[in-house]
C-alpha positions in Angstrom: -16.1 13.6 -20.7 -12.5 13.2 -22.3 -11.4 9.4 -22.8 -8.3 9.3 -20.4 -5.0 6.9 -20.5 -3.4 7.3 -17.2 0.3 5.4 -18.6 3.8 4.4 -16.8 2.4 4.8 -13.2 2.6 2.3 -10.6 -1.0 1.4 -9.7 -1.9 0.7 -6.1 -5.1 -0.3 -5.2 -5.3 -1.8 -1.5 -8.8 -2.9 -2.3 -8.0 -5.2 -5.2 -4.7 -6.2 -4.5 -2.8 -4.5 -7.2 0.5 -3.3 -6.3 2.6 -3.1 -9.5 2.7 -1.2 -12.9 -0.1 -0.9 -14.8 -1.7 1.6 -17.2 -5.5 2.8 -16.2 -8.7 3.6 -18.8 -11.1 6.1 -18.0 -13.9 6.5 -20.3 -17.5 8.4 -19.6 -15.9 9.1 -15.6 -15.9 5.4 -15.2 -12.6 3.0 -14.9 -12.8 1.2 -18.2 -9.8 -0.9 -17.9 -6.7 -1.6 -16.1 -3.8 -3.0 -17.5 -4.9 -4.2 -21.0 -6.4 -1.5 -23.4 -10.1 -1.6 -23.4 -11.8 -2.4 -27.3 -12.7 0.4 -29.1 -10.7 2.6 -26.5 -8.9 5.9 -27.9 -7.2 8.0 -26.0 -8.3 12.1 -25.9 -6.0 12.7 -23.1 -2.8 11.3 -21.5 -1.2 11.3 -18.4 2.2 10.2 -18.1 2.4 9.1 -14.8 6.4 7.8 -14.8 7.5 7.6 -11.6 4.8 8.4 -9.8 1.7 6.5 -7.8 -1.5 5.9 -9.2 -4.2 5.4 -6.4 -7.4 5.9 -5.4 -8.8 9.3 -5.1 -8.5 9.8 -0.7 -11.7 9.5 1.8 -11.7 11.8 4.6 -13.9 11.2 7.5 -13.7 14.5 9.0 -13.2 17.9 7.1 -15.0 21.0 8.0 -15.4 23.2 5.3 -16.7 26.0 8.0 -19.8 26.4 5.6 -22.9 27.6 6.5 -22.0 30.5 9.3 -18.3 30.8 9.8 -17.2 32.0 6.5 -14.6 34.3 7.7 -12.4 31.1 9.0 -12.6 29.6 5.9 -15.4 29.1 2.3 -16.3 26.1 0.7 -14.1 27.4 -2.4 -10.7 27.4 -0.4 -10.9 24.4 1.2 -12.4 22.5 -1.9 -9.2 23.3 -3.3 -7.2 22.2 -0.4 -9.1 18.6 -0.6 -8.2 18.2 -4.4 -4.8 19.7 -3.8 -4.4 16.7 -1.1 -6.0 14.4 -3.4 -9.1 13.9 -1.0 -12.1 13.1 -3.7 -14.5 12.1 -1.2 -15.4 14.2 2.4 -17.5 14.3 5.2 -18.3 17.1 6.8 -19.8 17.3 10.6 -23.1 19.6 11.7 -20.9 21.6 13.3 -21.7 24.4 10.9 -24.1 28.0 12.3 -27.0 27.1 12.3 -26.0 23.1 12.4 -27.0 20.5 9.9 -30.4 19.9 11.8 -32.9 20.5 8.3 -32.7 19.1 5.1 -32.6 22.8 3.5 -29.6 23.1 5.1 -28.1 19.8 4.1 -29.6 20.0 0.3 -28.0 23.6 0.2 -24.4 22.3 1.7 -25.1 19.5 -1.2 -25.7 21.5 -3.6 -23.0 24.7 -3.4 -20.7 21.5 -3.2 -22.0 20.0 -6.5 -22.1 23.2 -8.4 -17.7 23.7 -7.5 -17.8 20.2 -9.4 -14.7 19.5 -7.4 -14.5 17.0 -4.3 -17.9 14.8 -3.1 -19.3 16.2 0.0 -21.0 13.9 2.3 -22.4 15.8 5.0 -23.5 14.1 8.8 -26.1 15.1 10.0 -27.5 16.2 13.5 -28.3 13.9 15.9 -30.2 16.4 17.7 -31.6 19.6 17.1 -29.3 22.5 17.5 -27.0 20.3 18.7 -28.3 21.0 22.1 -28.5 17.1 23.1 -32.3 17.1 24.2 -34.5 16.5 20.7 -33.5 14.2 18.3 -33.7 15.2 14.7 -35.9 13.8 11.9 -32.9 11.2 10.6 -34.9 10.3 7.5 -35.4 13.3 6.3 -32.2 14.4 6.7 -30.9 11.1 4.9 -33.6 12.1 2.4 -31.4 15.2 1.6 -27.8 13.4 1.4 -26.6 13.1 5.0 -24.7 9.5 5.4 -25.0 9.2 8.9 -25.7 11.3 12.6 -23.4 12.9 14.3 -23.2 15.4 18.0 -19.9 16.7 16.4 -18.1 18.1 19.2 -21.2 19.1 21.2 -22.0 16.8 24.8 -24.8 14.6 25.0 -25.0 14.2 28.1 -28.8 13.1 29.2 -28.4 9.3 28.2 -31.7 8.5 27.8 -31.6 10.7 24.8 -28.7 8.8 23.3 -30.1 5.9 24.0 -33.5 6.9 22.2 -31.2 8.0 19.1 -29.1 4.8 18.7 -32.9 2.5 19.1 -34.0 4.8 16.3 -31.1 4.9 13.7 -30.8 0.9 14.4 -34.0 0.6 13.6 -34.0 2.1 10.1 -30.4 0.8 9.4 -28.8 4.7 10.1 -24.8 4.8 11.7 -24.4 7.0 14.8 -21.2 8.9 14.8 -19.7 10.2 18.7 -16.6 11.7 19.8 -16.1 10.1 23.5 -15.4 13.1 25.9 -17.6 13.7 29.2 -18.2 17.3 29.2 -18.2 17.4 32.6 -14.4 16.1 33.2 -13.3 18.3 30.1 -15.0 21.3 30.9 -12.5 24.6 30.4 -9.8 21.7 29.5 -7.3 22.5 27.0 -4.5 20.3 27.2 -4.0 16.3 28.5 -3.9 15.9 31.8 -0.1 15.0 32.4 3.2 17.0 33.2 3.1 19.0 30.4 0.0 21.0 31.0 1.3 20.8 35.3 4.3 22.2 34.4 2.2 24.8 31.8 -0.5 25.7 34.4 -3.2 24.7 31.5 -6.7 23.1 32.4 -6.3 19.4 31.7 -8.7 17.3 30.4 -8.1 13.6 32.1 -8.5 10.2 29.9 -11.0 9.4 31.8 -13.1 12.0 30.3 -12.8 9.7 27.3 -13.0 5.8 28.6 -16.1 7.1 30.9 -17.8 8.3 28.0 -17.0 5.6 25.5 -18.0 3.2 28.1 -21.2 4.4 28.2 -21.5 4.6 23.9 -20.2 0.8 23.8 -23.1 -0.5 26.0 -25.7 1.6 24.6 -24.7 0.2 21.2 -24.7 -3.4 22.8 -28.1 -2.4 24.0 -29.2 -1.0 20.8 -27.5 -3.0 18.3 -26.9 0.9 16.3 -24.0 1.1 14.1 -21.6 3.0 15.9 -18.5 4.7 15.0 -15.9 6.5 16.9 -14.5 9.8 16.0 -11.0 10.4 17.0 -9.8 8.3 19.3 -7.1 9.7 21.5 -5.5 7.4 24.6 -4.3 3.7 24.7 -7.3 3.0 27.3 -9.6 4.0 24.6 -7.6 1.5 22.4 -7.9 -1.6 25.0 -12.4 -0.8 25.2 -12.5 -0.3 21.1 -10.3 -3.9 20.7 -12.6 -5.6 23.6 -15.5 -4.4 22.1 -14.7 -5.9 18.9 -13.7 -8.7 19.4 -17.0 -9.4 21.2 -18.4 -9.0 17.9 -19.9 -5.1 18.2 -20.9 -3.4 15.1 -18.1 -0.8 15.9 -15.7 1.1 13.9 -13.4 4.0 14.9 -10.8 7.1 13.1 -7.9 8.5 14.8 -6.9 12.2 13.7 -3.5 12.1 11.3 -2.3 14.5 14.3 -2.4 12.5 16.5 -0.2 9.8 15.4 2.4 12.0 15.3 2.4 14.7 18.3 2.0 14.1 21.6 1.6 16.7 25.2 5.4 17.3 24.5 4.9 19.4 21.2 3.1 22.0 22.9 6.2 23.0 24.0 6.3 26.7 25.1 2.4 27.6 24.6 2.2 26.8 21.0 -1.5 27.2 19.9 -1.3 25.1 16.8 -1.1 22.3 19.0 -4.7 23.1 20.5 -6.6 20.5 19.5 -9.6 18.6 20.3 -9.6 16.1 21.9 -5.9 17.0 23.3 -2.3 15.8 22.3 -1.9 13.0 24.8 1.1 11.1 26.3 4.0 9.6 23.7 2.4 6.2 25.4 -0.8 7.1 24.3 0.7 8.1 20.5 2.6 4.9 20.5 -0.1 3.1 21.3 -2.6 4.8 18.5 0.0 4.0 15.8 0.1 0.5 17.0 -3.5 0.1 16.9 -4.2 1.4 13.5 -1.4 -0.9 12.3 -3.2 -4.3 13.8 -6.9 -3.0 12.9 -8.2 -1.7 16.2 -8.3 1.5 14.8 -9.8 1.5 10.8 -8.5 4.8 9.4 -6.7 7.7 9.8 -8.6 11.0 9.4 -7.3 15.1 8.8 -9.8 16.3 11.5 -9.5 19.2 9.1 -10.5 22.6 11.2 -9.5 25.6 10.0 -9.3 28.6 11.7 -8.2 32.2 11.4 -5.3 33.3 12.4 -6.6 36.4 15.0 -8.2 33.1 16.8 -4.8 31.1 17.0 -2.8 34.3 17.8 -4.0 34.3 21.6 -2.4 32.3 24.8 -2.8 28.9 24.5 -5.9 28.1 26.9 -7.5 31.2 25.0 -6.8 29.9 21.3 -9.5 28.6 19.5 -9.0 24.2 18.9 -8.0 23.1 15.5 -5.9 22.7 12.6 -5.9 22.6 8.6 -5.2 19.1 7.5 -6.7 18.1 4.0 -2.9 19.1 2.4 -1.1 16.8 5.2 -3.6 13.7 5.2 -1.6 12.3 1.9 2.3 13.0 3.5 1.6 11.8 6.9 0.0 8.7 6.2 2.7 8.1 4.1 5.3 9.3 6.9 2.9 6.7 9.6 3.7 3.6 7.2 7.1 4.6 6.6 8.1 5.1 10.5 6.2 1.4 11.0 8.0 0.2 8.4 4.5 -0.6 5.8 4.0 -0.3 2.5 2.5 2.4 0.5 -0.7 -0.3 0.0 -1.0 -0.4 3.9 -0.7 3.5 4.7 -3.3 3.7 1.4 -6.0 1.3 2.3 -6.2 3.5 5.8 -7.5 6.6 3.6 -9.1 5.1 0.9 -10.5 1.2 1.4 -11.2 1.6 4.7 -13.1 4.6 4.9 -14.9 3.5 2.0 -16.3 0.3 4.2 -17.5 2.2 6.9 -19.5 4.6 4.8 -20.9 2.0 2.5 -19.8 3.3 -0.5 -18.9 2.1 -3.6 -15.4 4.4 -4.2 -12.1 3.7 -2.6 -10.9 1.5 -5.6 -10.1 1.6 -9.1 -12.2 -1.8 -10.3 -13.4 -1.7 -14.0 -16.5 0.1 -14.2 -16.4 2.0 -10.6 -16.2 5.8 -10.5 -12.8 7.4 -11.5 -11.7 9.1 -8.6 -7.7 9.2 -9.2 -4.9 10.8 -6.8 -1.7 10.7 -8.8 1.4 11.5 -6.3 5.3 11.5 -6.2 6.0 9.4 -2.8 9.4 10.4 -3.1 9.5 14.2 -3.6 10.2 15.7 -0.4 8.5 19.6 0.0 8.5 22.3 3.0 5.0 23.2 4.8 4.3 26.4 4.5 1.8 28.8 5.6 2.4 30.6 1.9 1.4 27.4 0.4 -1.7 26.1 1.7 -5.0 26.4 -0.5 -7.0 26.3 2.7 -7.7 29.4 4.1 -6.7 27.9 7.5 -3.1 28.2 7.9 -2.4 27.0 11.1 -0.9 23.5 11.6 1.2 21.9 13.9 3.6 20.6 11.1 4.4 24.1 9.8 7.7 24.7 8.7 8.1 20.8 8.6 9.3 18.5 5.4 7.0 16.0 4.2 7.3 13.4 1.7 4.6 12.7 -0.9 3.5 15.5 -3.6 0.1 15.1 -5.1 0.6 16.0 -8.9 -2.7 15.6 -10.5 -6.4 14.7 -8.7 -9.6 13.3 -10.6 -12.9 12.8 -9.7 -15.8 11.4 -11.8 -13.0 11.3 -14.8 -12.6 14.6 -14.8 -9.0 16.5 -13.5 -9.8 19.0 -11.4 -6.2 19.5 -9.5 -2.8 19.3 -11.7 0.2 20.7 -9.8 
């Protein structure tokens, strides 16, 4: 591994309070110094980083990287690229995957294609039941055995209780996090779009808040009950908000993402039918927006996520209610945090610690910073060069995003991870 001096950049580092000019050491893939030049420290490779921001690599809590099972929407190659290109050094992925992350083959395999890229780290979640299918629960030490950081249903219901229930007692008692989307598949079923005027005045199935609170309701007192871990994947209404502060400030183990997209869009981009705004869970009211920006700016919510989905474009090119749900977002998760901060009027240290402190905390691991002697995971951006989203330009195979055709602040010019550059644009 090369000796790196990472020179003339402004350092920001939420974790350690450093907001300010100073030069960073990388030696053996490890921070060796910031500010002063370590002893005995020469230099076999520099970066001139004049002008630009020198942070920690980004954490994303949601990416699927459509491996094992739905290769044709997208490889582990393409959107490993995409996360280094977006300066995301750390991932999760869900079990969403064909078959799901249910074994430990499976996870060591995921694990192990991701290790030989030598690119991003790939943290996978694993099942919380078998197949998904809500009824057995999975064997959570083995599957933590094999690298999974936590337990997840993904996007699939749960819907007998006890079950949940059963999983949460379990995981709490050997220390594991429970991760849960709130929706009640029963209120969402066949629902495509928030229940409000646009999808009236669209004709589209809705999917009520309710589905969400009713749901979450049940999760929060389960975790009261259970004492589990929990964390909550995607938050999407300002009733969601008012349980997730409540519960916390009774002093619930509880954390909770919200989906970069969704503190920007609301019901209203739909627009005319436009698929790349099908997302799960929907685009909700500009109240419900507003209120999801305000909440990640006070704490309710702890970080912001890409919710990274790619898929192909003959599943996007159908009528709305028909197209498949998701969007790319590992390319955008830098820009529109940035674009978050800027519209609350934060600093780059605020819209920062939401994609790289944070996340790091509710994993439980030790990246997210650039202290002496902690891994050297580096995203090296230009927060003031301004540059179109285009289709054309995306490494992930998935091009379909809402923000197409948009212009975004924030460039990422070179990415690192273990010490090593693996992006340089």
């Amino acid at each position: 591994m090369k000796n790196i001096h990472i020179k003339n950049g402004c350092l920001i580092d939420p974790k350690n309070h450093i907001d300010g000019h100073h030069d960073v050491f990388i030696m053996a893939g490890k921070i060796a110094g910031v500010g002063n030049t370590p002893a005995g420290f020469v230099a076999q490779e520099v970066i001139d980083a004049t002008g630009l921001i020198v942070a920690p690599g980004l954490i994303d809590l949601a990416a699927r990287l459509r491996e094992p099972g739905y290769e044709y929407k997208a490889t582990l190659e393409s959107e490993m690229e995409a996360a280094i290109a977006g300066g995301v050094t750390t991932l999760i992925c869900p079990p969403d995957t064909d078959p799901p992350l249910d074994e430990p083959g499976l996870v060591e395999m995921l694990k192990h294609r991701a290790r030989e890229l030598n690119q991003a780290r790939v943290y996978p979640l694993g099942a919380l039941t078998y197949g998904l299918q809500g009824a057995e629960l999975t064997e959570m030490a083995e599957l933590t055995d094999a690298g999974c950081i936590a337990f997840s249903q993904a996007d699939a219901p749960l819907t007998d209780t006890r079950v949940l229930m059963r999983a949460m007692q379990y995981a709490a008692t050997f220390g594991f996090s429970v991760w849960l989307r709130p929706q009640d598949s029963f209120l969402a079923r066949h629902g495509v779009a928030h229940d409000g005027e646009v999808a009236t005045r669209l004709g589209l199935p809705a999917v009520p808040v309710c589905a969400e609170t009713i749901a979450l309701s049940t999760m929060l007192h389960l975790a009261r009950e259970t004492g589990v871990r929990l964390h909550i994947c995607r938050i999407s209404s300002a009733e969601g908000v008012a349980m997730i502060r409540a519960a916390k400030q009774q002093g619930l183990p509880l954390s909770c993402d919200v989906s970069i997209n969704h503190i920007h869009l609301s019901e209203r981009d739909i627009g005319f039918f436009d698929a790349n705004c099908h997302l799960v869970p929907p685009l909700r009211s500009v109240r419900d927006r507003d209120a999801l920006r305000a909440a990640l700016q006070d704490g309710t919510i702890d970080c912001i996520c890409s919710n990274h989905s790619p898929v192909d474009d003959d599943a996007k090119q159908l009528p709305f209610a028909e197209a498949e749900a998701g969007a790319t977002g590992l390319e955008l998760l830098l820009p529109l945090s940035l674009k978050w901060a800027e519209q609350g009027k934060l600093g780059l240290a605020d819209a920062l610690a939401r994609v790289t402190q944070h996340p790091a905390r509710i994993l439980g691991l030790n990246v997210g910073h650039l202290s002496p002697g902690a891994v050297a995971d580096v995203c090296i951006f230009d927060a003031e060069h301004y540059w179109k989203v285009e289709a054309t330009a995306l490494k992930s195979q998935g091009k379909n995003t809402p923000f197409i055709g948009m212009e975004l602040k924030g460039r990422v010019r070179h990415t690192l991870v273990d010490g090593k550059v693996v992006y340089c644009g």
